[in-house]
C-alpha positions as CSV (number, residue, x, y, z in Angstrom):
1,X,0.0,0.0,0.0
2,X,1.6,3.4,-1.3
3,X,1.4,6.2,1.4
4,X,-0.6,8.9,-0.3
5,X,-2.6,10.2,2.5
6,X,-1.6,13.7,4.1
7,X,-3.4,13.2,7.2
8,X,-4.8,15.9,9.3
9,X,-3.7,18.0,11.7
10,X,-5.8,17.2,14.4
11,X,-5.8,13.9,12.8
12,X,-2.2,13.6,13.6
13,X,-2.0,15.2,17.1
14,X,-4.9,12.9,18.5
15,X,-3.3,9.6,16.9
16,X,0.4,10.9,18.5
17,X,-1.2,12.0,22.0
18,X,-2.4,8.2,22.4
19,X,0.2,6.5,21.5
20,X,2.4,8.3,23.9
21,X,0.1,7.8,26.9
22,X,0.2,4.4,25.4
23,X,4.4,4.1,25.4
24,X,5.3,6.6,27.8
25,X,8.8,5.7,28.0
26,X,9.2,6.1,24.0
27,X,11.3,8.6,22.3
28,X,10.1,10.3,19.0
29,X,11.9,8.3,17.0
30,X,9.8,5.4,18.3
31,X,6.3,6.9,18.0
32,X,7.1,7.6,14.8
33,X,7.5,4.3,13.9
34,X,4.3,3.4,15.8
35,X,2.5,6.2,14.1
36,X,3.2,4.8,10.3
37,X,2.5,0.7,11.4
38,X,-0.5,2.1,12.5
39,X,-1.7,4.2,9.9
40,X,-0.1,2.8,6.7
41,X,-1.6,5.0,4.1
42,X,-0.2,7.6,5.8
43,X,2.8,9.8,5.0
44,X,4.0,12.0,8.2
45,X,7.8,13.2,8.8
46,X,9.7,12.5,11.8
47,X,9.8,16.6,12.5
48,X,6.2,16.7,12.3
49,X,5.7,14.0,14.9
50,X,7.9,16.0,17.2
51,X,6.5,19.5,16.8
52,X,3.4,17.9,18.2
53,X,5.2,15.9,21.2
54,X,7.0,19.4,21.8
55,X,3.7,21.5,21.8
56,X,2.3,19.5,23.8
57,X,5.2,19.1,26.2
58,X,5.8,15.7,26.1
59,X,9.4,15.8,25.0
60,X,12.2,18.3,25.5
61,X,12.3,21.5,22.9
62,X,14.7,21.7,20.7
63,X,16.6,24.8,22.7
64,X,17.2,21.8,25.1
65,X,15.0,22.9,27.4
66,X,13.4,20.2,29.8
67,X,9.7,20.4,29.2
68,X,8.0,20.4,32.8
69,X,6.9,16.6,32.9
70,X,10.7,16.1,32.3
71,X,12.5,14.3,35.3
72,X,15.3,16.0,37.4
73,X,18.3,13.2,37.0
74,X,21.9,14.3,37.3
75,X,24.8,12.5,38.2
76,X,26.0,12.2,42.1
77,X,29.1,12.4,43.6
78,X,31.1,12.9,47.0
79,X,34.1,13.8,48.4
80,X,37.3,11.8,48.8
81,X,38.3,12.5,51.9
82,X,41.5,10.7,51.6
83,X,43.0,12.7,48.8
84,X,46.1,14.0,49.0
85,X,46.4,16.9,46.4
86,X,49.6,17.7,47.7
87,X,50.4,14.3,45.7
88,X,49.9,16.6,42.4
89,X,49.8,20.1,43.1
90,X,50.0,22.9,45.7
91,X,48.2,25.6,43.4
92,X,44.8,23.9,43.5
93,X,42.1,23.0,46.5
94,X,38.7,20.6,46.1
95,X,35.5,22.3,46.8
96,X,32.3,20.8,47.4
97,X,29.6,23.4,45.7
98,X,26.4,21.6,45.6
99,X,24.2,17.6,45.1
100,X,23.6,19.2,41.9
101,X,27.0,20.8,40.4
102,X,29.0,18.1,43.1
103,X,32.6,18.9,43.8
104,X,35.2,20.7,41.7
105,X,38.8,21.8,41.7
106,X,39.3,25.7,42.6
107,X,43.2,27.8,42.1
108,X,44.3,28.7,45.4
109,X,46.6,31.4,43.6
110,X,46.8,33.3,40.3
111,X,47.8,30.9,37.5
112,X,49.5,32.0,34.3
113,X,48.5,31.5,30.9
114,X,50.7,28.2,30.2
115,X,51.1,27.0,33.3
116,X,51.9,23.2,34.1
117,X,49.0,22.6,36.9
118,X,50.2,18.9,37.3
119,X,51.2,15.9,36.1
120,X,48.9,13.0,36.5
121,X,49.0,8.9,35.7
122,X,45.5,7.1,35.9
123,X,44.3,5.0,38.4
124,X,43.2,2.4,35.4
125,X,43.6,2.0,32.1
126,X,41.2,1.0,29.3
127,X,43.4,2.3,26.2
128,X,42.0,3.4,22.7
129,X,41.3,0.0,21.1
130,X,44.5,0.5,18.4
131,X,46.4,0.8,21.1
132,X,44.7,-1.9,23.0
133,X,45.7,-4.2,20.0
134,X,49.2,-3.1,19.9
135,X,49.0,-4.2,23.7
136,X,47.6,-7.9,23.0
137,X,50.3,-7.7,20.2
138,X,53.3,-7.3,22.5
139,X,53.6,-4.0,20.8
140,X,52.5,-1.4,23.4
141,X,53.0,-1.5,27.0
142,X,50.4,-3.4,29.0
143,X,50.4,-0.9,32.2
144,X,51.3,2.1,30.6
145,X,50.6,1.9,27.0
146,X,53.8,3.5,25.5
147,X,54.6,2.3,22.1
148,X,57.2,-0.5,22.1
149,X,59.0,0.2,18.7
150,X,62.5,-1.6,19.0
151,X,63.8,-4.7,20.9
152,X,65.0,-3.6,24.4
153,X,66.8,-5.8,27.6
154,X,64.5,-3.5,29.6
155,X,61.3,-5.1,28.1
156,X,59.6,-7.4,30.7
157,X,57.3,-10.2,29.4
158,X,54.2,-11.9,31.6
159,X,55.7,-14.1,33.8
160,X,52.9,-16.4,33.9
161,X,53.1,-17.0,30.3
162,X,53.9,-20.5,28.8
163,X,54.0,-22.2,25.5
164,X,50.8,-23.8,27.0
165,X,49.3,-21.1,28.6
166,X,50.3,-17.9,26.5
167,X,50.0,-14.3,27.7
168,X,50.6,-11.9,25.5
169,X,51.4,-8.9,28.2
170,X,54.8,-6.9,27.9
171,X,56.1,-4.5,29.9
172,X,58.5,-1.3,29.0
173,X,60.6,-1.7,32.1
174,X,59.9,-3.8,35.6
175,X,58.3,-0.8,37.1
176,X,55.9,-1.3,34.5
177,X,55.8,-4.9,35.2
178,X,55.5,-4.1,39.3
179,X,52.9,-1.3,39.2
180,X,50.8,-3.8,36.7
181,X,50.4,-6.5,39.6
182,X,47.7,-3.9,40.8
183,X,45.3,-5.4,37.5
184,X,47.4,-7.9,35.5
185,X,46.7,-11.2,37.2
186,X,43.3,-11.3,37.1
187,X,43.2,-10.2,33.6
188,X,45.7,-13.1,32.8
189,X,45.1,-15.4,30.2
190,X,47.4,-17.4,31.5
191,X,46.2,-17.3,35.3
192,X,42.8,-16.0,34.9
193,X,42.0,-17.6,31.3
194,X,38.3,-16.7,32.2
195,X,38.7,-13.0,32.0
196,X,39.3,-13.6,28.0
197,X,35.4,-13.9,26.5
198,X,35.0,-10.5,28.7
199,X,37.7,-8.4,27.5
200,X,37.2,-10.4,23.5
201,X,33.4,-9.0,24.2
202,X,34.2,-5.8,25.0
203,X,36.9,-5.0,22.3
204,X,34.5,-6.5,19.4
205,X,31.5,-4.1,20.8
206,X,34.2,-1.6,21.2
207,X,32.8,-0.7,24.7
208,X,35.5,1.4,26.5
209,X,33.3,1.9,29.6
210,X,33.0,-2.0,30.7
211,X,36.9,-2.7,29.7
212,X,37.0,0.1,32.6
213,X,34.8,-1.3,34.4
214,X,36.9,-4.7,34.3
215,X,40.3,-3.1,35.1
216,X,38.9,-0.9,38.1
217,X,37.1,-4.3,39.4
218,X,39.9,-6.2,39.4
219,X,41.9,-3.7,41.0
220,X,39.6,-3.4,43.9
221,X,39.8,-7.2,44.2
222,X,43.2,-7.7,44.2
223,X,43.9,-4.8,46.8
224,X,41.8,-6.5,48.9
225,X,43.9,-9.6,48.6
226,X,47.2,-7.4,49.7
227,X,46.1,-5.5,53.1
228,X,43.0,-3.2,54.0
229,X,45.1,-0.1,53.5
230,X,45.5,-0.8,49.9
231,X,42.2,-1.6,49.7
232,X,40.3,1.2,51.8
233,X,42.7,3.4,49.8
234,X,41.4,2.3,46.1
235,X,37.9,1.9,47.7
236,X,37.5,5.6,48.4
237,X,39.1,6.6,45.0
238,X,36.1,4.5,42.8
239,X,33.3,5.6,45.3
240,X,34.9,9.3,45.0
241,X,34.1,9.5,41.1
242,X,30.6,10.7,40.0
243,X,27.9,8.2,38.9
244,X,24.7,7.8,36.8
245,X,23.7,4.4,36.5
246,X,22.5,3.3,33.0
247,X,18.9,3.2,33.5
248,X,19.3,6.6,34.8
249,X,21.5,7.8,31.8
250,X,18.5,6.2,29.4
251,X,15.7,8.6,31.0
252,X,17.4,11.5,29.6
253,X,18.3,9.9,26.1
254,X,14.8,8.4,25.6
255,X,13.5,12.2,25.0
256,X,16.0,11.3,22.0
257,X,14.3,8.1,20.8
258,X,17.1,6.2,22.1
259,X,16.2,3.1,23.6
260,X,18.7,1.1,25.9
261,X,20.1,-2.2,24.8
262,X,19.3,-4.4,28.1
263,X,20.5,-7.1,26.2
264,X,24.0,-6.8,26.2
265,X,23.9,-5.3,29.4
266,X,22.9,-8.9,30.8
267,X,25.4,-10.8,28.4
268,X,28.5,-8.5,29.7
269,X,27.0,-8.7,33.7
270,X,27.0,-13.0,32.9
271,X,30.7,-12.7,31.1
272,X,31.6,-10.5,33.8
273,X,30.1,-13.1,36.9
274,X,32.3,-16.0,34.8
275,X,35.1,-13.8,34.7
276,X,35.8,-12.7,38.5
277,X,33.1,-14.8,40.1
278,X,32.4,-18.1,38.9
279,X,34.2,-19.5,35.8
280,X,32.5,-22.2,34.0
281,X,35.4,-25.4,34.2
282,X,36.8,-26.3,37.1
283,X,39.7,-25.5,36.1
284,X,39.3,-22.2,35.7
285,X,37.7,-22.0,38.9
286,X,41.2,-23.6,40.6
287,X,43.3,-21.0,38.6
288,X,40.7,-18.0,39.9
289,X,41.1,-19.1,43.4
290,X,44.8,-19.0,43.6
291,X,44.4,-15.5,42.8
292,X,41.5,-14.5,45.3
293,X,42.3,-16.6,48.1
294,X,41.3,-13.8,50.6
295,X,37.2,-14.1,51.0
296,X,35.7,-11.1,49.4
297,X,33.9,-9.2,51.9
298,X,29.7,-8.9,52.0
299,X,29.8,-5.0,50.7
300,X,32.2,-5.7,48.0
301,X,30.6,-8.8,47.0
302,X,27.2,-6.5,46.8
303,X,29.3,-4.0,44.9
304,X,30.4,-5.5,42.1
305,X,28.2,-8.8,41.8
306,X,25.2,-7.3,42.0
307,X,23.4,-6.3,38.5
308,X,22.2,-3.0,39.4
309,X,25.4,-2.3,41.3
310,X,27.3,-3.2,38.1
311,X,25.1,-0.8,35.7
312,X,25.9,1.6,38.0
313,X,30.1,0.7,37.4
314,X,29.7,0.9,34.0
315,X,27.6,4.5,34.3
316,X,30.4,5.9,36.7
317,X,32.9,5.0,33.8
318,X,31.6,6.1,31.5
319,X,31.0,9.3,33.3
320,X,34.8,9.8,34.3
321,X,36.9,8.6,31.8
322,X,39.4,10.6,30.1
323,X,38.7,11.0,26.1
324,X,42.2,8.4,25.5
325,X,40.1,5.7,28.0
326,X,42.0,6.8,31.5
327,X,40.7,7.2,35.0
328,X,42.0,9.9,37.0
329,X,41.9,10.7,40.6
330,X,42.4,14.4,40.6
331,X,40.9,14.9,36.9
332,X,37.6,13.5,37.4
333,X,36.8,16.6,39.9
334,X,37.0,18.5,36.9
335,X,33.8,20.3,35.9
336,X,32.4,21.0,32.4
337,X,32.1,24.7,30.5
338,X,32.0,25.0,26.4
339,X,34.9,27.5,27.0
340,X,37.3,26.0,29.4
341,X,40.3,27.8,31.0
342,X,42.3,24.5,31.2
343,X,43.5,21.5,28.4
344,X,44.5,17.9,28.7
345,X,47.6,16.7,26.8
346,X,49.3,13.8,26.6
347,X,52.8,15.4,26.4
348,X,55.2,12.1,27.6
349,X,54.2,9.9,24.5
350,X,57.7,8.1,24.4
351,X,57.8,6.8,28.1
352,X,54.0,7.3,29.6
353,X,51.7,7.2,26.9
354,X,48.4,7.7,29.9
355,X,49.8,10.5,31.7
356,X,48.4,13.8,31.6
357,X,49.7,17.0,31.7
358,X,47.4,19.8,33.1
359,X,48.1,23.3,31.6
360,X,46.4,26.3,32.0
361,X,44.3,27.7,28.4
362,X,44.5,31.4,29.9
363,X,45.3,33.4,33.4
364,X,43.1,32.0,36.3
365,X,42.6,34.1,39.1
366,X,42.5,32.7,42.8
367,X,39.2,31.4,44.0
368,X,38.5,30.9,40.1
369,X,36.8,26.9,39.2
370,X,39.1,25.3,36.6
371,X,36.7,23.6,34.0
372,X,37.0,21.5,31.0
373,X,35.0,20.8,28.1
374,X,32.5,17.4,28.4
375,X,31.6,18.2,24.8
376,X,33.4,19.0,21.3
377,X,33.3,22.8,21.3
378,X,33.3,23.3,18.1
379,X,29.5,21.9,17.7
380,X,26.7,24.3,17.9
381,X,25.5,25.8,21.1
382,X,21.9,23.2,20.2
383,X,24.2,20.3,20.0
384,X,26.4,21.0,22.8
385,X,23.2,21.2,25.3
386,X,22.1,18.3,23.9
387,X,25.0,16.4,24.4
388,X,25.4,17.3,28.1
389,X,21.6,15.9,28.5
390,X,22.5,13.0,27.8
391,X,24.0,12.3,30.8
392,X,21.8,14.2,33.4
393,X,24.2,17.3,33.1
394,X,20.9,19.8,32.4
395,X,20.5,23.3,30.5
396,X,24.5,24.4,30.1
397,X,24.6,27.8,31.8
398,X,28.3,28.6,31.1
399,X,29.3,32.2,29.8
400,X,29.5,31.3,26.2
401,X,25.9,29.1,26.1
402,X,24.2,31.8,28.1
403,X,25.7,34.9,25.5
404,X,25.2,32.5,22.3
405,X,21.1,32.0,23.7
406,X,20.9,35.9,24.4
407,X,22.2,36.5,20.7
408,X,19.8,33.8,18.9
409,X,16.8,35.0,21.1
410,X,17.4,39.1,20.4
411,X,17.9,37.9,16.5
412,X,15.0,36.2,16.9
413,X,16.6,32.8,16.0
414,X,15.6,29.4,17.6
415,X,18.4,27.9,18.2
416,X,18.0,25.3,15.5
417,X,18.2,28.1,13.1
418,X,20.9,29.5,14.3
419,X,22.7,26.0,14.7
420,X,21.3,25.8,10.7
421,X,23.0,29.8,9.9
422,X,25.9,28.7,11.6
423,X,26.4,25.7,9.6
424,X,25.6,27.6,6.1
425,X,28.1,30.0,7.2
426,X,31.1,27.4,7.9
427,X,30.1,25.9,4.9
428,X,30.6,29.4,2.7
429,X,33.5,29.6,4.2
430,X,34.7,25.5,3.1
431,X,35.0,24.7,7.0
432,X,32.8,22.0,6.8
């Protein structure tokens, strides 16, 4: 059946209305679809569909506005209290502003434009997958992910690895090779050969956030093993980083007709179980209980074996990572503007490939919040908004969002058209 028929307005708005009551948790996208099973002669665009969810205040506006039926969800966070900045840096102090806006890093003195802030190595890894190849390669550094380009006497292999039992794992120097006893063994092929179908699942979905979520589990296990210091220590750093659990993130990107993929959310939570819990053959089981020979405590059982607990680990990396797939302790109190005073750079490519190097984008005054961009800011001020959304960060309210919304509403621009003027303009210009 062709679809000839130009239905109605009210037509449309009535058929719309119900199905939403009727699939409240739907995105536009969806009752689109909906719409056209339902009605087949019909021929209705997307944008129309969504004028009439937006008049009616059913979905967000395209400013990014929340309508009012839209749910307050932001991310949470809280203070380590065992963080010692002095580790880092003497020019900056944490501050605690608010449940919504959480903590944040403030200059205790007048920075210079170009200033080194700090220097910075993450608490985990979960590379850029071409690096994480050149990792299961033996090409790349398996703590620190420096390139290995020639043959060195320095280079330190796994030490668990046999012709029987391979591991792949190589080391720039036996630092490296020390400081990776904090993850490496129970991400082992050779001693914890039931970690592999995890990490193989992860790299084929490409799905940075649960290889995270697999390197700061581990570690959390495995300092438990060593001494409650250790443990209490890396305990406070993975409940000091912000969280929004997945079902929580997929509120705000429903408004978006994005729908959450529950599915492989249960396959990685079973791989994950196999992997650190209970491998399948009992001889996996043997080789995983060398390694944890300590009994895992109640509340870090209920941590990390629990379903919801472990959406809301894969939320919190997510949330925190750093763009090249590192977790920070001091970073990750960094908060977001679309004009930040500070950059990220990864300056010691040659021998620390994951360290950062914090340096000041223009003079900072005392008292003054040191922010980063969340988003690319180059996008338009519709798209950057929208982007925050996503994960519960709300209307943008920085300097440049609030002057580019004051100079679209006196033109008398939405910001769509403005995002569209902006766009014909680069284009003119051969910038896009």
């Amino acid at each position: 059946m062709s679809r000839s028929v130009i239905p109605t307005e009210d037509e449309v708005r009535k058929a719309v209305i119900e199905l939403k009551a009727r699939n409240p948790a739907s995105g536009v996208a969806k009752i689109h679809n909906f719409l056209l099973d339902a009605n087949l002669s019909w021929t209705v665009s997307e944008k129309r569909v969504r004028k009439i969810l937006q008049g009616e205040g059913l979905v967000q506006s395209d400013s990014g506005i929340p309508s009012a039926n839209t749910n307050t969800i932001h991310p949470s966070s809280r203070l380590n209290k065992s963080l010692d900045l002095s580790k880092w840096t003497s020019r900056v102090e944490v501050r605690y502003f608010d449940a919504i806006r959480g903590k944040g890093l403030v200059a205790k003195e007048k920075i210079a434009k170009g200033d080194v802030l700090w220097k910075e190595d993450p608490f985990i890894l979960a590379p850029e997958w071409e690096i994480y190849d050149l990792q299961l390669s033996s090409q790349a550094c398996s703590y620190c992910s420096s390139i290995i380009r020639e043959y060195s006497p320095s280079h330190v292999p796994c030490g668990a690895s046999t012709t029987a039992t391979p591991c792949t794992a190589k080391y720039c120097n036996r630092l490296c090779r020390l400081q990776a006893e904090k993850v490496h063994p129970l991400l082992c092929s050779a001693r914890n050969p039931a970690s592999v179908p995890l990490l193989a699942f992860a790299r084929k979905a490409e799905w940075m956030a649960l290889h995270a979520l697999a390197q700061c589990t581990v570690r959390l296990l495995l300092a438990y093993q060593k001494d409650d210091v250790a443990f209490d220590s890396d305990w406070d750093v993975v409940h000091g980083f912000a969280v929004l659990g997945m079902e929580e993130r997929y509120q705000c990107l429903r408004e978006q007709g994005q729908e959450p993929d529950r599915e492989s959310w249960r396959k990685a939570f079973d791989l994950f179980l196999q992997a650190f819990k209970g491998p399948k053959s009992p001889a996996q089981q043997k080789k995983l209980a060398r390694i944890l020979q300590r009994q895992i405590p109640d509340e870090l059982q209920k941590d990390t074996f629990n379903y919801q607990a472990f959406l809301r680990g894969l939320g919190r990396m997510s949330l925190n990572l750093e763009a090249h797939g590192g977790l920070y302790r001091l970073h990750s109190h960094l908060n977001h503007s679309c004009a930040p005073n500070i950059s990220i750079r990864h300056l010691d490519q040659r021998t620390a490939l994951s360290r950062i190097t914090v340096i000041a984008k223009e003079e900072i005054d005392a008292g003054q919040e040191l922010l980063i961009t969340y988003t690319n800011p180059e996008s338009n001020l519709r798209d950057r908004r929208r982007r925050l959304s996503e994960w519960g960060f709300g209307l943008c309210q920085c300097e440049r969002c609030v002057e580019e919304e004051k100079v679209s509403k006196e033109s008398g621009m939405n910001t769509q058209d403005a995002a569209d003027l902006a766009d014909q303009l680069k284009a003119s210009l051969g910038v896009l």
